[in-house]
N, CA, C and O atoms as a DFTB+ gen file, in Angstrom:
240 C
 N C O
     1  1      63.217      40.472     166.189
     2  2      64.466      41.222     166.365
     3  2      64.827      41.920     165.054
     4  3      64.961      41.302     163.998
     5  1      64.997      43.423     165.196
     6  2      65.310      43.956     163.830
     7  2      66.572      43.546     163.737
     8  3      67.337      43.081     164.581
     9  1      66.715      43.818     162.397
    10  2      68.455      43.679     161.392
    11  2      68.882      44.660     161.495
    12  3      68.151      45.570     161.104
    13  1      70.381      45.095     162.106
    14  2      71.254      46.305     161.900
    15  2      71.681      46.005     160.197
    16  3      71.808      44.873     159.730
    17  1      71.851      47.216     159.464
    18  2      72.232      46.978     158.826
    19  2      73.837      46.965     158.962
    20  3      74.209      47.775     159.811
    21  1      74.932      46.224     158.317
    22  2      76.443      46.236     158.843
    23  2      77.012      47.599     158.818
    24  3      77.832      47.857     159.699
    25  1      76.625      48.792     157.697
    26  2      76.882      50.190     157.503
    27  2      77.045      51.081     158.827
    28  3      77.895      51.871     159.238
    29  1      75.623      50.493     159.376
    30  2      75.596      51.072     160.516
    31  2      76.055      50.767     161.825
    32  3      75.959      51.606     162.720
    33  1      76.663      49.369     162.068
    34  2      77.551      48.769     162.958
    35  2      79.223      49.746     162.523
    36  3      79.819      50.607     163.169
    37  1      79.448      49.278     161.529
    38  2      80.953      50.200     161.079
    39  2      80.975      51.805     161.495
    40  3      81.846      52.414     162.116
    41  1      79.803      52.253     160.980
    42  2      79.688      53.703     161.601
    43  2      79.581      54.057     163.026
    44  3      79.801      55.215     163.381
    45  1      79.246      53.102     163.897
    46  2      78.599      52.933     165.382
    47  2      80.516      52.846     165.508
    48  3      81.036      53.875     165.939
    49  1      81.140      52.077     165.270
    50  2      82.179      51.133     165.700
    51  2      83.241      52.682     165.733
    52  3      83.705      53.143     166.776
    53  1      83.397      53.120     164.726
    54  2      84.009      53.964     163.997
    55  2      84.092      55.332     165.180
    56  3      85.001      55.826     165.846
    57  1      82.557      55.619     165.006
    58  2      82.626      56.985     166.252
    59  2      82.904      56.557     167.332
    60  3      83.547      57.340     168.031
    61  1      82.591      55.277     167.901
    62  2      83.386      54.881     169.454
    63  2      84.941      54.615     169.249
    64  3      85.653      54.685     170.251
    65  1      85.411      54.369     168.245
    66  2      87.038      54.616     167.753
    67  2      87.636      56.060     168.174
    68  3      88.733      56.501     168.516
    69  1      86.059      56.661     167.925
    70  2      86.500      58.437     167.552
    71  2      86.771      58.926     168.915
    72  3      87.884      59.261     169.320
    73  1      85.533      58.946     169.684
    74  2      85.490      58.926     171.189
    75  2      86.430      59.042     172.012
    76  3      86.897      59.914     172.744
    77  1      86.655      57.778     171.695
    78  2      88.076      57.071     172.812
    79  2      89.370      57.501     172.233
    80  3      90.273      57.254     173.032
    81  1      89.951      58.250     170.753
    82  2      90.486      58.793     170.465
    83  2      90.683      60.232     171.680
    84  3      91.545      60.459     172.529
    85  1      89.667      60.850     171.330
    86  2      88.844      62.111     172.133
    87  2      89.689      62.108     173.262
    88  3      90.695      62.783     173.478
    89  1      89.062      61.141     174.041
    90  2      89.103      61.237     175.572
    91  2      90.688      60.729     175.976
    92  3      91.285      61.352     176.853
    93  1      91.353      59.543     175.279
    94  2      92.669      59.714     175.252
    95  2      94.010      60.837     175.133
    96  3      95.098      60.847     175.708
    97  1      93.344      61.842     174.028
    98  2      94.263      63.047     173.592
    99  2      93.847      63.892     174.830
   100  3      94.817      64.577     175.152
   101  1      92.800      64.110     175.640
   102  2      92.280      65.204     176.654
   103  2      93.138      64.242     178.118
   104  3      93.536      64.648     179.210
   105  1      93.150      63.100     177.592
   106  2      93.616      62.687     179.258
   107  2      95.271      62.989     179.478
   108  3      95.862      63.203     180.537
   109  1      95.776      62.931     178.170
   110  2      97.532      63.344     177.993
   111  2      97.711      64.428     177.747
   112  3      98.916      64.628     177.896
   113  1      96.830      66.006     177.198
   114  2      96.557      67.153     177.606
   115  2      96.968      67.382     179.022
   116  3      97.925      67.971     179.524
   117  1      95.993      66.761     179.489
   118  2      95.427      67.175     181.255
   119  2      96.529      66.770     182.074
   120  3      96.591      67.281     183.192
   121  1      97.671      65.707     181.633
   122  2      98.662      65.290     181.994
   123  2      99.629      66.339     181.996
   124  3     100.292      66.766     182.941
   125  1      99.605      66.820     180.362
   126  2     100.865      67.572     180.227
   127  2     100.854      69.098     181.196
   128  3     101.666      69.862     181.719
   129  1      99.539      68.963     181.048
   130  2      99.382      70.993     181.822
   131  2      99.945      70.486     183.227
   132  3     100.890      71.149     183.656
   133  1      99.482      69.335     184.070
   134  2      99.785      69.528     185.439
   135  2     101.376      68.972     185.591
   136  3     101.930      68.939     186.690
   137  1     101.939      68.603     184.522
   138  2     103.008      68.003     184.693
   139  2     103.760      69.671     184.703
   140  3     104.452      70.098     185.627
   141  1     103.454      70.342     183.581
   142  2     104.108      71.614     183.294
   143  2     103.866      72.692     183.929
   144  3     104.459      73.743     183.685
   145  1     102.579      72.512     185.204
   146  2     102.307      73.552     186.413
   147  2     103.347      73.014     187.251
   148  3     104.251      73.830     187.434
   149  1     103.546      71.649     187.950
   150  2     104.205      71.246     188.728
   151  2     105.167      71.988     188.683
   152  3     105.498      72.901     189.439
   153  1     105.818      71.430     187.411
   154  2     107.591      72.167     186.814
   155  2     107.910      73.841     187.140
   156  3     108.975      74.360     187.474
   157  1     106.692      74.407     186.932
   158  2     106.843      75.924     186.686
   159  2     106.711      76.535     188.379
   160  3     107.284      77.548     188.782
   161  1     105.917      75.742     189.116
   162  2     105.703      75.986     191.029
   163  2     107.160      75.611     191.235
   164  3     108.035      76.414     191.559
   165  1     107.370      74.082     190.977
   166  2     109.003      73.850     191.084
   167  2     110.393      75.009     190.900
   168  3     111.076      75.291     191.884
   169  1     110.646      75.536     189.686
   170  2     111.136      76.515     189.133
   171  2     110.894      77.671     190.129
   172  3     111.744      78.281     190.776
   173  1     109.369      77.869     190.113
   174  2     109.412      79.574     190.847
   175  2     110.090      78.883     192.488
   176  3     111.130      79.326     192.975
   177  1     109.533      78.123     192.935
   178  2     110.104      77.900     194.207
   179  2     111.893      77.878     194.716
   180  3     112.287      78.247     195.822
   181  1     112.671      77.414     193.727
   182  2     113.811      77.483     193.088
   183  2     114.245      78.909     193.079
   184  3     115.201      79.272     193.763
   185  1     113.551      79.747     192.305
   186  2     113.932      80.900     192.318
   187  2     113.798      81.604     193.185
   188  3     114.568      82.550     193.027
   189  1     113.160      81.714     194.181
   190  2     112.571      81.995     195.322
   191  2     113.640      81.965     196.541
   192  3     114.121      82.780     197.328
   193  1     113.776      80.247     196.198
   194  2     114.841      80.239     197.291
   195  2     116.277      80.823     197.078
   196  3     116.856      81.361     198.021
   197  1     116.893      80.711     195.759
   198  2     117.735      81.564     195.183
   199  2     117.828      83.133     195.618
   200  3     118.572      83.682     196.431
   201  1     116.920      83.593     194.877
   202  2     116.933      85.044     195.610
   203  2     117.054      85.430     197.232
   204  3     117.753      86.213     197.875
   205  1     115.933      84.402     197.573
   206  2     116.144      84.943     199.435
   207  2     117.703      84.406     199.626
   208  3     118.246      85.149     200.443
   209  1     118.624      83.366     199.154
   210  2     119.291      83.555     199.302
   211  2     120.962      84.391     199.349
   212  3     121.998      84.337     200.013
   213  1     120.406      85.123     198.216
   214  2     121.019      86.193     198.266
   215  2     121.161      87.310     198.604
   216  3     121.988      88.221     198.631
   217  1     119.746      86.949     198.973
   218  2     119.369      88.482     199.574
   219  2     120.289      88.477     201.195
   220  3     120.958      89.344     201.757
   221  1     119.955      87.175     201.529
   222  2     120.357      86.822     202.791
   223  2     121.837      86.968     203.270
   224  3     122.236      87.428     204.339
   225  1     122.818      86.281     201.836
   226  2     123.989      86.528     202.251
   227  2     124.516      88.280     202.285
   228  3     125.360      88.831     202.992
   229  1     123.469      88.911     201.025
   230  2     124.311      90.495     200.846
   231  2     123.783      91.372     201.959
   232  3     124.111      92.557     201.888
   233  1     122.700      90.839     203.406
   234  2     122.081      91.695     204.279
   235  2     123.305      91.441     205.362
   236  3     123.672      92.373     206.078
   237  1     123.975      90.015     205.458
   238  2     125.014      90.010     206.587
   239  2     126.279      90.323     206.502
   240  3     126.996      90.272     207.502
């Protein structure tokens, strides 16, 4: 069985630190965009209904 040397366990350890850094910041990214599409479909829909409603009351 070869010997790791420990340098290279810390460095191994280190970039899977890095990694999972990585993939954490992209998973609360990916959060924030669909949280902030939701909001913005929400909003236009809002406005949407707003307008037709005015439109609605100034046609009768």
């Amino acid at each position: 069985m070869n010997h790791v040397h420990p340098s290279v366990v810390v460095v191994a350890a280190a970039v899977v630190a890095v990694a999972d850094a990585v993939v954490a910041a992209v998973a609360v990214a990916a959060a924030t965009v669909v949280t902030e599409a939701t909001a913005m479909a929400v909003a236009a829909v809002t406005a949407a209904d707003a307008v037709d409603a005015i439109v609605t009351k100034t046609s009768i």
